[in-house]
VEXLOGU-304247 format. One record per residue: y, z, x negated of N, C-alpha, C in turn. Coordinates in steps of 0.02 Angstrom, whole numbers, plus 50000, padded with zeros to 5 digits. Layout:
REM residues N
YZXYZXYZX/...
REM end
This chain:
REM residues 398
508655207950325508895202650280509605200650301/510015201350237510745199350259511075190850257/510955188550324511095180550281511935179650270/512035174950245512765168450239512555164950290/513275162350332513525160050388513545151650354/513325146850400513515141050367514055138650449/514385135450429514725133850493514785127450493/514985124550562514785118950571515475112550593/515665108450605516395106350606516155103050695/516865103550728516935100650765516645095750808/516215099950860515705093350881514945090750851/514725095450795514095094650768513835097250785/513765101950835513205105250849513015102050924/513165098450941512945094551005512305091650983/511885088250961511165087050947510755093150925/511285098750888510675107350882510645109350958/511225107651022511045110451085510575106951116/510585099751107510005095851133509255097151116/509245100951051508625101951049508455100550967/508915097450933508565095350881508645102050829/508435099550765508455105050718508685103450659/508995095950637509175097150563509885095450574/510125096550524510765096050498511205092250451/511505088750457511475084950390512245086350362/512355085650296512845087850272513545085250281/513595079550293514365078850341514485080950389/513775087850436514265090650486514535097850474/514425098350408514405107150391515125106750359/515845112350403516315113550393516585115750322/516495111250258516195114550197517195117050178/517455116450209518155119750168518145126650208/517505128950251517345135850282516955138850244/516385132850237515795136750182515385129650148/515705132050102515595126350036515055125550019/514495121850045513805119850029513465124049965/514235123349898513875122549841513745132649843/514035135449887513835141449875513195143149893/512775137449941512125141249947511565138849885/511065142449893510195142149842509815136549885/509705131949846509165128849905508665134349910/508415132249976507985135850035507955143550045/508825144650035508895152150078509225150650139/509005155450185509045156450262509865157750268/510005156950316510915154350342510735155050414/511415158250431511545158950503511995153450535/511605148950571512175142650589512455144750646/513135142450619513595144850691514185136350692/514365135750747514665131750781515395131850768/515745126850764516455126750752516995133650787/516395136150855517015140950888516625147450866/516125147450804516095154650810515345156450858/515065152650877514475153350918513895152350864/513385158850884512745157850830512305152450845/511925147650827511485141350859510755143950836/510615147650773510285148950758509925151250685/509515151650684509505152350606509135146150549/509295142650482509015139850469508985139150377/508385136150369508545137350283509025131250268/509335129350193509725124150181509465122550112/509645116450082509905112950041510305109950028/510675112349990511525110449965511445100449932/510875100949899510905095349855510375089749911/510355089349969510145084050022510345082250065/510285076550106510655072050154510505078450225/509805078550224509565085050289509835090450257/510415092950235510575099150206510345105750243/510095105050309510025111250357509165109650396/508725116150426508195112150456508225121350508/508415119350553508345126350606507545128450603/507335135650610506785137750602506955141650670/507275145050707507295149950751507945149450773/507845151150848508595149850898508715157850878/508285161650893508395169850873508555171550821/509165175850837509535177950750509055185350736/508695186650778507975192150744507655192950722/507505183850716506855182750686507055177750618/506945180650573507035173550529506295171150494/506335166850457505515163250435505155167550380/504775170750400504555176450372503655176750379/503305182250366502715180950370502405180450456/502865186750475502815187950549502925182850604/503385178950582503725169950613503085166150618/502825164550560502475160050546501715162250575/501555167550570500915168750621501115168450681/501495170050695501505166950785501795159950779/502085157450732501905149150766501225143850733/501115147950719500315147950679499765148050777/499805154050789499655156050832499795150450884/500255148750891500435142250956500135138350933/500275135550875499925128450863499175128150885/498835133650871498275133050852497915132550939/498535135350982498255136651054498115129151076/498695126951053498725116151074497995114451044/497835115750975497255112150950496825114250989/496415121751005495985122551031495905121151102/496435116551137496445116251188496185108251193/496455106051150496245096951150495575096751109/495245099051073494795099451045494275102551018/493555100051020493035104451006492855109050937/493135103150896492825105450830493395106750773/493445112850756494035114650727494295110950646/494345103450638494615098650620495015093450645/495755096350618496525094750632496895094850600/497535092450606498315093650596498455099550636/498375106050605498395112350635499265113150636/499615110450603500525110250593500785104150582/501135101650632501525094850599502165097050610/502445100950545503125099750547503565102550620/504145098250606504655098150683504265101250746/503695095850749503325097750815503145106450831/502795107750761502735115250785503315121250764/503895117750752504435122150737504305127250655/504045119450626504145122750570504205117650504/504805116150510505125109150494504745109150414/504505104250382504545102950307503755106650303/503295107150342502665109250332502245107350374/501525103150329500995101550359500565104650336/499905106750388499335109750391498795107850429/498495103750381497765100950393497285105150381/496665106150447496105110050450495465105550443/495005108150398494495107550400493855111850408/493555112050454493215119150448493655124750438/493475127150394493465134350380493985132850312/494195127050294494495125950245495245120850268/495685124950222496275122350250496885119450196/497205111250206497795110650147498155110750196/498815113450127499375114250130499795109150109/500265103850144500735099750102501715104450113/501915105550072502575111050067502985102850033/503575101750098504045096550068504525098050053/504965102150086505505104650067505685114050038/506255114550000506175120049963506355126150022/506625125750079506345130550102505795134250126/505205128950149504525132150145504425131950073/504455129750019504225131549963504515140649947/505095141049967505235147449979504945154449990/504595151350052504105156250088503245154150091/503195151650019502505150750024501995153450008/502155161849976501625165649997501465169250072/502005168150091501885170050148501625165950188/501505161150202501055154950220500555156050213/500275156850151499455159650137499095163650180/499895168950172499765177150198499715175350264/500195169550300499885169050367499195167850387/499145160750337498395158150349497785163650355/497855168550290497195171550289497285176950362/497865177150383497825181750443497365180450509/497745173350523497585169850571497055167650557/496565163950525496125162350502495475164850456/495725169150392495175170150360495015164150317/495135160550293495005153850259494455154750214/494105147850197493335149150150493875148450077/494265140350097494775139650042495385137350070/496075137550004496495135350037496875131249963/496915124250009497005119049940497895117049967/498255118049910498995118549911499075106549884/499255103049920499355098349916500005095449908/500275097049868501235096849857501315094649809/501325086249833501215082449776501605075649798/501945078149891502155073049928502835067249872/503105065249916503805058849895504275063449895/504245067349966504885070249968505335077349931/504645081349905504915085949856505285083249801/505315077749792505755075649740506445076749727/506475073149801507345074049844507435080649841/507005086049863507135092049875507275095049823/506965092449740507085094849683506655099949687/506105098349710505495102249683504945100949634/504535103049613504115101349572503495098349600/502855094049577502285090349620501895094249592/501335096149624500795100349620500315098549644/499545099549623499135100549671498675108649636/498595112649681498175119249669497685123049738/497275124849696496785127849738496915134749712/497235139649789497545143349778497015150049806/496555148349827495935152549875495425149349859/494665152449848494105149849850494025143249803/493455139849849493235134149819493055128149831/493235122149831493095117449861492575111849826/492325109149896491815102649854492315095149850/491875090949805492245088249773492115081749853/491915080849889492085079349969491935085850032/492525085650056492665091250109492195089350172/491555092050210491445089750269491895091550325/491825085850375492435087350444492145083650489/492215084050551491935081250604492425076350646/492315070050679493045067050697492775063050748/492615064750831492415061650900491835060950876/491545066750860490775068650849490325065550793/490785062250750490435060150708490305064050644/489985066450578490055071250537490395065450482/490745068250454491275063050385491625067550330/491565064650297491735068150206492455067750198/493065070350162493615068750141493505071350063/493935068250047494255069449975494815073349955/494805080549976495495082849992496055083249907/495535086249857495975084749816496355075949768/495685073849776495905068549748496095060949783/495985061349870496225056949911497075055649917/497145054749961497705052849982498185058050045/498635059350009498985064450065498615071150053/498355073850129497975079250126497325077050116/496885069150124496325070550113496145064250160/496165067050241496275062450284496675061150323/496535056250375497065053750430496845056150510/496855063450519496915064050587497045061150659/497685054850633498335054450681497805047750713/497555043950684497205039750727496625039850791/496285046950776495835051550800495485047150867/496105046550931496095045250990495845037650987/496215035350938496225026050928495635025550899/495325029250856494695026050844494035028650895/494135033150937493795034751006493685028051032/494325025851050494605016951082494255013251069/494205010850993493775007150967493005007950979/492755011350962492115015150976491725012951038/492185008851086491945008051146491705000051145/492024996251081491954989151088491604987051020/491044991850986490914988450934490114988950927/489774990550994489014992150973488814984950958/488354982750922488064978650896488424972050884/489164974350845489554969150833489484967650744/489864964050729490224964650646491014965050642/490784971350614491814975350608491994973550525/492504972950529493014970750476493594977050486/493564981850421493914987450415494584985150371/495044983150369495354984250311496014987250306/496154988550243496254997250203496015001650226/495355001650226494915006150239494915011550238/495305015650184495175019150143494525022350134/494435030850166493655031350140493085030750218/493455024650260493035022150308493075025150390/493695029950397493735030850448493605028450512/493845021350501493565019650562492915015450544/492845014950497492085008950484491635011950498/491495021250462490985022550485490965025150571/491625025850584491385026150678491125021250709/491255013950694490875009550712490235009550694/490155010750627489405012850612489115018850668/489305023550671488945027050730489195025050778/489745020450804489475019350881488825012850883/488635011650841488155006750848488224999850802/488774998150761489174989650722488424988750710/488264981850716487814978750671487984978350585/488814978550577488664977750521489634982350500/489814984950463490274985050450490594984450379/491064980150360491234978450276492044983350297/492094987050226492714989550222493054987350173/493674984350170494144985150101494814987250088/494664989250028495184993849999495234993249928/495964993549904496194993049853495695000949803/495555005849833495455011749779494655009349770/494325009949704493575009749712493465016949738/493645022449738493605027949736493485029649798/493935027249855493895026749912493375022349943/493105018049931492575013949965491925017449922/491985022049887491435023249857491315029949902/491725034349926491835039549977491685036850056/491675029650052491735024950134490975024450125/490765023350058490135020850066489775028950078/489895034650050489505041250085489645042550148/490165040950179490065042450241489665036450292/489485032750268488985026250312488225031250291/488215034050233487655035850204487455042250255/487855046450258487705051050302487735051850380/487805045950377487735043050460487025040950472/486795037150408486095035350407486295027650436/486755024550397487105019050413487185012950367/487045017050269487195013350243487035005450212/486485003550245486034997050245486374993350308/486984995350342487334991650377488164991950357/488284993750300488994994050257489004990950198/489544988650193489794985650128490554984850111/490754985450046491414988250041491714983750007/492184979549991492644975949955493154977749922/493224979649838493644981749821494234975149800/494804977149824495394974649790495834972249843/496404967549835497004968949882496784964649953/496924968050001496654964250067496904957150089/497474956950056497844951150076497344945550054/497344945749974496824941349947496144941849972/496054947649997495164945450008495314943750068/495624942850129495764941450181495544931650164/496074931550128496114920050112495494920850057/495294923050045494574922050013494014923350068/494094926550125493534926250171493724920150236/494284921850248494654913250278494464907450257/494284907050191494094901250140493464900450167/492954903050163492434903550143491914905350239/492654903450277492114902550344492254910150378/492404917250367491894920550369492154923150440/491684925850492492104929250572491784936450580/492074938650614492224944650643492124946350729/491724951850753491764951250801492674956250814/492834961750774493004964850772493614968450707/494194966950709494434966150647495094972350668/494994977650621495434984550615496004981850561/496654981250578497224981250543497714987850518/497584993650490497644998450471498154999450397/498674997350396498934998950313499265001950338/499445005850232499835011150222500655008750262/500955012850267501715009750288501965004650257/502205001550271502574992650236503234993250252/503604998850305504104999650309504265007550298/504425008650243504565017350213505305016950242/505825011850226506555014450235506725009450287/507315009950315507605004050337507854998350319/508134999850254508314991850211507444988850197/506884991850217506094989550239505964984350281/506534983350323506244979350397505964974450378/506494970650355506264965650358505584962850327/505614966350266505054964650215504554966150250/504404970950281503944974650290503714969850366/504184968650408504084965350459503634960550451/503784953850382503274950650346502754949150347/502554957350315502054958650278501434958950353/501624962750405501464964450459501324957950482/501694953250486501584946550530500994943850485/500954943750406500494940950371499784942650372/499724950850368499184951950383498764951250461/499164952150512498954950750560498794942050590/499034938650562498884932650564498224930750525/498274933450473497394933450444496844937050470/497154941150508496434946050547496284942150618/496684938750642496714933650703496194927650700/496374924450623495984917750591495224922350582/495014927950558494614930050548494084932150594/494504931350656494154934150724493694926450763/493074930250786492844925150839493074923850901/492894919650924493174920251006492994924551035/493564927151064493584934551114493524938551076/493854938351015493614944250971494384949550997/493984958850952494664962550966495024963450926/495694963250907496094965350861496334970550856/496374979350806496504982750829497294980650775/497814983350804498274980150750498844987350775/498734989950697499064997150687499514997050641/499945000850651500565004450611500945009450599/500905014050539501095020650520502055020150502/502265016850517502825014850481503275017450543/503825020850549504085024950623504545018550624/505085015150560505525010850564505195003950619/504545004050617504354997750645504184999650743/504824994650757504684996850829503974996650877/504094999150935503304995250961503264990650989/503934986751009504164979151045503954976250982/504174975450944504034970450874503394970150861/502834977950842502234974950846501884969750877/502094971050980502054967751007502204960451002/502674961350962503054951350971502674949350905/502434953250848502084950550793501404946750805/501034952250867500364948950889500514942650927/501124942150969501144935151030501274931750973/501694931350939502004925150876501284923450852/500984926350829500624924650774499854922450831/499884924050872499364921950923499494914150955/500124914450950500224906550992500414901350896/500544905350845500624900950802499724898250808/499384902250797498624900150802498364895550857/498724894950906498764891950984497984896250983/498234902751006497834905151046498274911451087/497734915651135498174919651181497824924951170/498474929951168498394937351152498274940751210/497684943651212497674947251289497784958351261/498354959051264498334968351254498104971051307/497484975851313497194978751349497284985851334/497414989251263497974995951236498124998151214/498505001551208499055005251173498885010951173/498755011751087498755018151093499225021951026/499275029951035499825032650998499595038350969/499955041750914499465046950878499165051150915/498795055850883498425060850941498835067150948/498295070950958498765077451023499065081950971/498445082150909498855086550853499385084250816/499735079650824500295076850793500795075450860/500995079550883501345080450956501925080950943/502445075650974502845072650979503415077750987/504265078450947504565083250988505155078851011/505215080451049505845075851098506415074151088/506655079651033507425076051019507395075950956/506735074250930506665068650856506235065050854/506805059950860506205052950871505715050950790/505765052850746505515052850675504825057050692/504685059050765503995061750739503455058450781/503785051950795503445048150846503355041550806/502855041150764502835035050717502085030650714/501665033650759501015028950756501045025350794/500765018950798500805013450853500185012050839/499645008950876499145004650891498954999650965/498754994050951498754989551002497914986750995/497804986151053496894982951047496924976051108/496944972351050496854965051110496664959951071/496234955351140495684951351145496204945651126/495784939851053496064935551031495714930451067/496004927851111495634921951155495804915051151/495424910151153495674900951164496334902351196/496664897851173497274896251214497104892651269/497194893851360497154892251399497564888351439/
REM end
């Protein structure tokens, strides 16, 4: 394969030596090589202001990340052969942290394969394709999968925010086999259903995995308070670690109706109950009305997507967590989580003390915890380090 040279201006390639991999378009020397001459997501040989190769990577002319490195080796470019061996790595990390082959088998950056996620279930596997250079090479993706794997099915989920930007099209297809209309998966030994086509994202949320282990340790014969539940991830683990009782809510009926099968197949569901509609409000409607908690999971979607987000989103964070506080008994635990990368983990922190001493009571954090092993962190991008969770005891003020 013959690529085009993209070159780079003066001094931009100091974060590709550190380690990172994208590119963004004010550092590309364009009166050398004029953006507008490339295709989004064809492969380019990046080279450095003096003429030095950095590596190889696909581009988009029409985005802020105009560049995403796939390979330091100018031998290898992203091909079918690429992608089974980093297929192959990933899969060495998963089977190494875990028993049961349900995961984030690819996150992106982390496994050096920027703009692609790959969630496993069983024997069944989605695909989310964000940017147009893996859309590029996405039979060959398949072609990896069925290599490496053998798949029962393989459900194409490209339906994300960001193909937009990329100027791609939203999709969802089942491109292999056949799927049920809930996917079984296993998650710290519990058995649980997803919704892969018609949920959210790929289906489910892996990244909490470890954090709801955490939990698991403080809820036998309590009453847990799930909210945004979605289809009960953590409600029904409390249900199998033992909850006396667990209520989930969530804005989707669809999703608490999926929360309520997985209590069911726990052999749980005469200790579940689900609340549809916005948490905020059912939050001051159960505030109203008396109601406590031994145990109260703070779990929403991101509240901070961009940075002109902070603040709002900061808010929103202080609001809900102040109602899960009022909601708690004495000595109760708060698990108080956030998907949002813009939201630091000092600030979570200062959201629980604020809102603990506005209550005049005292926040005791006992831990911290951060996504799990299959969503593994890469070092010189901090954008792939975005889960936060905190578990602490809401106590009398002393």
């Amino acid at each position: 394969m013959s690529l085009q040279t993209l070159k780079l201006r003066d001094g931009a390639d100091r974060r590709l030596r550190g380690g990172h991999l994208w590119i963004y378009s004010n550092e590309v020397d364009t009166a050398v090589t004029p953006l507008k001459n490339f295709a989004a997501g064809e492969q380019v040989v990046v080279e450095n202001n003096r003429g030095k190769a950095l590596g190889i990577a696909y581009v988009n002319p029409n985005t802020l990340i105009c560049g995403r490195i796939v390979s330091r080796d100018l031998k290898h470019v992203l091909d079918r052969s690429l992608l089974i061996h980093r297929l192959n790595i990933a899969l060495s990390l998963r089977e190494a942290c875990f028993d049961a082959p349900c995961y984030r088998l690819v996150y992106g950056d982390s496994d050096g394969l920027s703009g692609l996620v790959i969630d496993r279930f069983m024997d069944i596997f989605v695909v989310q394709v964000s940017t147009a250079g893996m859309e590029a090479v996405l039979e060959d993706i398949v072609d990896a999968l069925n290599k490496v794997f053998r798949p029962k099915a393989i459900l194409l989920r490209n339906d994300g925010k960001m193909r937009d930007m990329e100027g791609l099209e939203t999709y969802i297809e089942i491109v292999q086999g056949d799927l049920p209309d809930l996917c079984p998966l296993e998650e710290n030994g519990v058995p649980l259903l997803a919704p892969l086509q018609k949920g959210q994202k790929t289906g489910w949320f892996y990244d909490h995995r470890e954090n709801r282990a955490q939990m698991q340790k403080h809820v036998k014969g309590k009453r847990v308070l799930d909210l945004f539940s979605y289809v009960g991830g953590w409600g029904t683990q409390a249900l199998a670690a033992g909850a006396e009782q667990v209520v989930c809510v969530d804005a989707s009926h669809y999703a608490l109706e999926v929360a309520g099968e997985n209590a069911r197949i726990n052999g749980a569901d005469d200790r579940f109950e689900g609340f549809h509609g916005d948490a905020f409000d059912i939050c001051k409607t159960m505030i109203s009305e008396k109601e406590r908690f031994d145990v109260v999971v703070v779990d929403p979607p991101a509240f901070i997507a961009k940075k002109k987000d902070i603040r709002n989103g900061e808010r929103a964070y202080a609001r809900m967590n102040n109602f899960a506080m009022r909601l708690l008994n004495k000595g109760g635990v708060l698990v108080s989580a956030s998907c949002s990368m813009h939201l630091e983990y000092s600030r979570l922190v200062d959201i629980i003390r604020t809102n603990s001493r506005e209550l005049d009571r005292s926040a005791q954090i006992f831990h911290q915890g951060h996504q799990g092993a299959d969503h593994p962190l890469h070092p010189a991008i901090p954008e792939t380090d975005y889960l936060k969770a905190y578990f602490a005891r809401i106590l009398p003020a002393s």
